[in-house]
mmCIF file of the C-alpha atoms, coordinates in Angstrom:
data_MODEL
# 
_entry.id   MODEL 
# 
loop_
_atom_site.group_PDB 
_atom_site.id 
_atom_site.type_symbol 
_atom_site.label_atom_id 
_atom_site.label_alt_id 
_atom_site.label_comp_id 
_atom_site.label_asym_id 
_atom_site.label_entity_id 
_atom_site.label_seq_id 
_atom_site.pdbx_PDB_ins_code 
_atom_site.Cartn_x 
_atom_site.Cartn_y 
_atom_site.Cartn_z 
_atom_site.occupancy 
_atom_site.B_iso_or_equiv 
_atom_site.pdbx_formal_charge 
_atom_site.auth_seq_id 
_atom_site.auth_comp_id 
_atom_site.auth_asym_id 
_atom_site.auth_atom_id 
_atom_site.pdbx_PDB_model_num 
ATOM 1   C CA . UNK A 1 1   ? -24.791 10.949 -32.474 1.00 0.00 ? 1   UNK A CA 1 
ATOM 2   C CA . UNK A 1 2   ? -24.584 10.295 -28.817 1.00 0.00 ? 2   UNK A CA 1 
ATOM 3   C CA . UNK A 1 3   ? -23.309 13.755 -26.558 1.00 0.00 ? 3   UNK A CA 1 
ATOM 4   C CA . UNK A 1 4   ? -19.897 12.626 -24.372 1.00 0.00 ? 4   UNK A CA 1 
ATOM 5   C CA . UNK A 1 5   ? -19.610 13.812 -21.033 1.00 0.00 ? 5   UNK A CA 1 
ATOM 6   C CA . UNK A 1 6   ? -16.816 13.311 -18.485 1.00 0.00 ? 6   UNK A CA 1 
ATOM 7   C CA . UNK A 1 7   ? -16.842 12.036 -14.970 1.00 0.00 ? 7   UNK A CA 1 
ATOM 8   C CA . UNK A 1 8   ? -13.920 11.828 -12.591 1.00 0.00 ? 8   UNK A CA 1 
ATOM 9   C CA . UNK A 1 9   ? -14.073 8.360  -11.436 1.00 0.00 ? 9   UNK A CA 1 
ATOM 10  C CA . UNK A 1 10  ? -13.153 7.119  -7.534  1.00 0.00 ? 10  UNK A CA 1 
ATOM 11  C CA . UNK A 1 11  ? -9.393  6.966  -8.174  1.00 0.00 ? 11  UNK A CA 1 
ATOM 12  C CA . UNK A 1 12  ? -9.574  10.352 -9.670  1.00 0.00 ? 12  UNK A CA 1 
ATOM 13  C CA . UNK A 1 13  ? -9.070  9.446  -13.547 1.00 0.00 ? 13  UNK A CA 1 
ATOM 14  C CA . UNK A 1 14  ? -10.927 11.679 -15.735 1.00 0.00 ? 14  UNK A CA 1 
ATOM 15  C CA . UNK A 1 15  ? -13.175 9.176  -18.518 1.00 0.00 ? 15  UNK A CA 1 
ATOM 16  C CA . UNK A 1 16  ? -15.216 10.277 -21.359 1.00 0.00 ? 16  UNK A CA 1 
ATOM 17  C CA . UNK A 1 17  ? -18.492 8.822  -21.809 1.00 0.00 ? 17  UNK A CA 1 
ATOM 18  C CA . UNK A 1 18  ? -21.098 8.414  -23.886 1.00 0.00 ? 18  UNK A CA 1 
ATOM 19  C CA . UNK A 1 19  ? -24.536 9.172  -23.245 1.00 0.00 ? 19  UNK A CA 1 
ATOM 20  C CA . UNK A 1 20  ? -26.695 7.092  -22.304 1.00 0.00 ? 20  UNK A CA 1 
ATOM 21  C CA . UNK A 1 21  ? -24.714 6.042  -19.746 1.00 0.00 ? 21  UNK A CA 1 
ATOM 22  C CA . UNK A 1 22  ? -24.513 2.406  -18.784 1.00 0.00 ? 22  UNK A CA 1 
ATOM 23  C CA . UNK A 1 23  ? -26.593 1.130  -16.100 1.00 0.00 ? 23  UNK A CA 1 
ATOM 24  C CA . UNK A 1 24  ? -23.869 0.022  -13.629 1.00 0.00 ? 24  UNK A CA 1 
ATOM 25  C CA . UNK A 1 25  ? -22.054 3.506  -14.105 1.00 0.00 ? 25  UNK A CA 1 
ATOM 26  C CA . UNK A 1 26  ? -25.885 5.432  -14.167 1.00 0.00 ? 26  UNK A CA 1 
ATOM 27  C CA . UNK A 1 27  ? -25.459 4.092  -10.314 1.00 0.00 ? 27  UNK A CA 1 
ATOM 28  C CA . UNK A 1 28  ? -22.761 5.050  -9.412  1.00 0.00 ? 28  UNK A CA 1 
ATOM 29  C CA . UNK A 1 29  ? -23.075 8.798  -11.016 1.00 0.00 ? 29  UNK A CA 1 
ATOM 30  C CA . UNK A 1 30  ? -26.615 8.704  -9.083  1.00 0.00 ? 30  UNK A CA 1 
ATOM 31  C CA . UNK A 1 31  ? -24.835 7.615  -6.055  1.00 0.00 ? 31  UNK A CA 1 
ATOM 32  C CA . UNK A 1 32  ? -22.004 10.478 -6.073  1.00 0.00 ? 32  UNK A CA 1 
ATOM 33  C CA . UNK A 1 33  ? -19.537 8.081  -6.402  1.00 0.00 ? 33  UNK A CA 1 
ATOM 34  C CA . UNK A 1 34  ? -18.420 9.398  -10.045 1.00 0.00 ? 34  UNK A CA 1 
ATOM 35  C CA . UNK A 1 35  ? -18.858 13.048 -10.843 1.00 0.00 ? 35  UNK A CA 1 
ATOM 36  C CA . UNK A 1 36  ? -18.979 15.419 -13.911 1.00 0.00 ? 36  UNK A CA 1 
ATOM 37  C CA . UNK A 1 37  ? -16.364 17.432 -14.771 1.00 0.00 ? 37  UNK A CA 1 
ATOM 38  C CA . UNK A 1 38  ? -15.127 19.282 -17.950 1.00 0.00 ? 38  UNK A CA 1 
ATOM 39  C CA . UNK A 1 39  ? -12.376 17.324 -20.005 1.00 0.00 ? 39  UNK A CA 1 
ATOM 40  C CA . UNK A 1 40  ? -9.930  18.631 -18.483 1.00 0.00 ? 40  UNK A CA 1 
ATOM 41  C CA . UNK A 1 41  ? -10.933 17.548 -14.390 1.00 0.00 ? 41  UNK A CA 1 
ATOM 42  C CA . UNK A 1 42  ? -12.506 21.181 -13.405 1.00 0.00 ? 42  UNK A CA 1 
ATOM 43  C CA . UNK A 1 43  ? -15.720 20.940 -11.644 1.00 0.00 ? 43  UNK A CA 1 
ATOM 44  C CA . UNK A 1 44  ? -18.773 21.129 -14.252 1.00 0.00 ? 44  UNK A CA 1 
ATOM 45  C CA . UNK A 1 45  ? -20.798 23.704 -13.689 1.00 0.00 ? 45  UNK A CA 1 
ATOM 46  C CA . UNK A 1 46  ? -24.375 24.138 -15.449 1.00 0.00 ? 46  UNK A CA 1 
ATOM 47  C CA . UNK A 1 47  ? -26.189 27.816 -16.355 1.00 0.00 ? 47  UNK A CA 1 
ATOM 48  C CA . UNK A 1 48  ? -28.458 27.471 -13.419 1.00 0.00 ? 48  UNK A CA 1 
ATOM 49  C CA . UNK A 1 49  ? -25.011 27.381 -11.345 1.00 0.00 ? 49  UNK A CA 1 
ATOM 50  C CA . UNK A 1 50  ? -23.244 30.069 -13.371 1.00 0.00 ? 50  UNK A CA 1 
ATOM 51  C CA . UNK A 1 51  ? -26.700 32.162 -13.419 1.00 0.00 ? 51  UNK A CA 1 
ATOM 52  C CA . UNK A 1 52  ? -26.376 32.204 -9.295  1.00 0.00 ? 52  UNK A CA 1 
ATOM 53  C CA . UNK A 1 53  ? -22.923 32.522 -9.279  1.00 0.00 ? 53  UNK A CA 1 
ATOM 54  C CA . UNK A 1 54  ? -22.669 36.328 -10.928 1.00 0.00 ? 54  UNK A CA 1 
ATOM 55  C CA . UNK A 1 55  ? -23.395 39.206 -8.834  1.00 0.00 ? 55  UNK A CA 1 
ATOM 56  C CA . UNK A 1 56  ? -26.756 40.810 -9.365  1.00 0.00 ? 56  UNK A CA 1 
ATOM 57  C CA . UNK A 1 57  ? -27.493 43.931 -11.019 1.00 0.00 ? 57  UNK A CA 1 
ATOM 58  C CA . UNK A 1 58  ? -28.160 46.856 -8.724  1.00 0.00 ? 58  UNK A CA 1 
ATOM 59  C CA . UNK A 1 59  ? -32.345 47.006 -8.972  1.00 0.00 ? 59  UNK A CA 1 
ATOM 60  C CA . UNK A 1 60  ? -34.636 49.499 -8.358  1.00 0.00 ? 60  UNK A CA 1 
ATOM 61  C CA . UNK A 1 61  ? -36.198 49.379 -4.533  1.00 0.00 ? 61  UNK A CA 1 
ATOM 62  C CA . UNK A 1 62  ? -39.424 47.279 -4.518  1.00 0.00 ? 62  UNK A CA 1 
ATOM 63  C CA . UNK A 1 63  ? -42.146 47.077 -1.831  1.00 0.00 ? 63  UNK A CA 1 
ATOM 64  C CA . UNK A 1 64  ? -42.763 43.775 -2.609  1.00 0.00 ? 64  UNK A CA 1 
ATOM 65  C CA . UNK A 1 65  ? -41.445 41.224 -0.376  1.00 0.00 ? 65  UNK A CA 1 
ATOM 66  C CA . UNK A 1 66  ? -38.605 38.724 -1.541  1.00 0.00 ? 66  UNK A CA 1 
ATOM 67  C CA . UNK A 1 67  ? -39.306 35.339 -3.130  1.00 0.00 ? 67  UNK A CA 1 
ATOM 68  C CA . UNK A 1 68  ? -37.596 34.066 -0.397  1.00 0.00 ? 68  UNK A CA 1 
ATOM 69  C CA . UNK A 1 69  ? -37.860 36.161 2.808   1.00 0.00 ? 69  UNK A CA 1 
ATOM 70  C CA . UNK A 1 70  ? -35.584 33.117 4.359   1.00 0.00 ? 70  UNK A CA 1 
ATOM 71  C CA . UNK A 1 71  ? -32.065 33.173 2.503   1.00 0.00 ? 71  UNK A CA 1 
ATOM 72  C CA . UNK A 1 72  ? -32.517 35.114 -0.531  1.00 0.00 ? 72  UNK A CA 1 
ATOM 73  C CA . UNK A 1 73  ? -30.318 32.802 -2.236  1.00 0.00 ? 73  UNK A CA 1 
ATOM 74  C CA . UNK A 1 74  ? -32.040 31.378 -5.393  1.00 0.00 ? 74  UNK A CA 1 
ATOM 75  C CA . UNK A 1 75  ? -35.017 29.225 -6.354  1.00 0.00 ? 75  UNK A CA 1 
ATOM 76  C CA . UNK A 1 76  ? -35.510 25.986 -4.840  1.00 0.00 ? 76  UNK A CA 1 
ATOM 77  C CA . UNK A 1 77  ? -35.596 23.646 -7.796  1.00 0.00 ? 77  UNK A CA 1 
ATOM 78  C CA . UNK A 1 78  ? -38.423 21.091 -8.068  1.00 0.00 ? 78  UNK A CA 1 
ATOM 79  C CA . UNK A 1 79  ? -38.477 17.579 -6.885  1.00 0.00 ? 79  UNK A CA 1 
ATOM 80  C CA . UNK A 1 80  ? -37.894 16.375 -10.327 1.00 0.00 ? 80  UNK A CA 1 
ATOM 81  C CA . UNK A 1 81  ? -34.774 18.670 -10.820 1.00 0.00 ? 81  UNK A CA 1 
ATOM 82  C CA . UNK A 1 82  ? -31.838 17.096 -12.085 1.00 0.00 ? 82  UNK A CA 1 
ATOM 83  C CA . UNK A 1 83  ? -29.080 16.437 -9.762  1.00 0.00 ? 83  UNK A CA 1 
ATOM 84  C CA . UNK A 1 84  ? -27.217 18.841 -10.870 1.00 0.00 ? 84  UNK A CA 1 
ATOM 85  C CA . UNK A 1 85  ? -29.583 21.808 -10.285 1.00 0.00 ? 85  UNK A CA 1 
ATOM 86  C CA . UNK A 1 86  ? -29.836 20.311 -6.581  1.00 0.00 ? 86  UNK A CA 1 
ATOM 87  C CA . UNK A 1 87  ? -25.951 20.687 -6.660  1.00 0.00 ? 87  UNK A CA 1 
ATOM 88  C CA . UNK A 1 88  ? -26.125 24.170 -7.435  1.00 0.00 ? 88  UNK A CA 1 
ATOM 89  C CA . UNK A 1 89  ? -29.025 25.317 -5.060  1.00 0.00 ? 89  UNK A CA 1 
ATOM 90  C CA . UNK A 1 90  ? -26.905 23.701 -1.702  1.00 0.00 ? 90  UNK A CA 1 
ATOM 91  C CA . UNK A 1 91  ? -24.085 25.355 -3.332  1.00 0.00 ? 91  UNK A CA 1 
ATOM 92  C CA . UNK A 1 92  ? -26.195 29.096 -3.056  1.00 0.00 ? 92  UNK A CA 1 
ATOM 93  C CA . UNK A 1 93  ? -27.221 28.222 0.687   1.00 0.00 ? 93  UNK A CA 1 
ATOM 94  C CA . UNK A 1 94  ? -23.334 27.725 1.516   1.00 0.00 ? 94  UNK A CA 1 
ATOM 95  C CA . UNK A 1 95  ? -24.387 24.493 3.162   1.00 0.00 ? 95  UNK A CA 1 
ATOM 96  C CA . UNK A 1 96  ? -21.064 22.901 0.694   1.00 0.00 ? 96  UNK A CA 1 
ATOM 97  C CA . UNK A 1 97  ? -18.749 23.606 -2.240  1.00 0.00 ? 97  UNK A CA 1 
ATOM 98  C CA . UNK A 1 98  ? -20.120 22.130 -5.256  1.00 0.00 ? 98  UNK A CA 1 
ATOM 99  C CA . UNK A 1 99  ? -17.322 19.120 -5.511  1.00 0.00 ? 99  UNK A CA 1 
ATOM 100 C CA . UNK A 1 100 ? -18.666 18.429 -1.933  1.00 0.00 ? 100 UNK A CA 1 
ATOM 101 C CA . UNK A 1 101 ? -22.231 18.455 -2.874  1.00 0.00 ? 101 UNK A CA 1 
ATOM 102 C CA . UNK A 1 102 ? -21.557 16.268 -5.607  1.00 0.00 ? 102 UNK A CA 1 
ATOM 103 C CA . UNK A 1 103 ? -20.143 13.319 -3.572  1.00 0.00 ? 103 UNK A CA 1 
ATOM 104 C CA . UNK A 1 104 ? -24.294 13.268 -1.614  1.00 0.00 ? 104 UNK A CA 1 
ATOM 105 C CA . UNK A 1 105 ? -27.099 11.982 -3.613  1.00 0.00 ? 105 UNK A CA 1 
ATOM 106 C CA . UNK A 1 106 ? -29.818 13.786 -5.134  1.00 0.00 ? 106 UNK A CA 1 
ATOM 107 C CA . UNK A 1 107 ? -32.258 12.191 -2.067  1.00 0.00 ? 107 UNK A CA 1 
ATOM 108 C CA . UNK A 1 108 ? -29.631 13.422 0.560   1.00 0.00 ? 108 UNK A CA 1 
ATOM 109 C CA . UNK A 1 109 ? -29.205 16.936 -0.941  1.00 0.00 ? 109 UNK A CA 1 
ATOM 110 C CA . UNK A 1 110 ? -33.049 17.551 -1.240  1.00 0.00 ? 110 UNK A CA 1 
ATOM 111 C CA . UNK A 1 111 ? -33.000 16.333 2.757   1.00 0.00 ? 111 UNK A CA 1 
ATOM 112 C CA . UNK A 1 112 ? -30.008 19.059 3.456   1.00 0.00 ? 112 UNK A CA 1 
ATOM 113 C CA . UNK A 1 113 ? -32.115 21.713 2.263   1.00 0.00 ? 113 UNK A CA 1 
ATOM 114 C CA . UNK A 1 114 ? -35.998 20.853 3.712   1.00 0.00 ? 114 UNK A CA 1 
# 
């Protein structure tokens, strides 16, 4: 059984669709010219988004330095990384909301951030 997503198309329309999606619409997802959202048109947001998203617990001081000394603000994902965790990661530097982040392509997002 195929999973069903839903994009919000570039007159705003909310469409479910089955994956895999079809080459001509793979495009234009790739592209930012669709994006996902949840069936009913709020911005989809994955774990790794919801995981950066919730205030830390209060830790214990550590003499170790931070992973990043930099920003603080989450793991960079790997080249391969879906789009989406690109989405998120520009999202935790507050370089753009995540419905602005998802209109840039996954090349243009990994430029943002190097």
């Amino acid at each position: 059984m195929a999973e069903t997503i839903y994009v919000r198309g570039e007159g705003g329309m909310v469409i479910a669709m089955d994956l895999p999606l079809p080459e001509s619409i793979a495009e234009r997802y790739e592209r930012g010219q669709l994006a996902r959202v949840h069936s009913d048109g709020s911005p989809y947001t994955t774990a790794v988004a919801l995981a950066q998203e919730a205030p830390a617990a209060p830790a214990e001081p550590v003499d170790e330095p931070p992973a990043e000394p930099a920003t603080g603000r989450g793991q960079r994902p790997g080249i391969n990384a879906a789009k989406s965790e690109w989405i998120a990661y520009v999202v935790a530097q507050g370089l753009h909301s995540a419905e602005d982040a998802a209109n840039y392509t996954k090349s243009d997002l990994i430029d943002m951030v190097s």
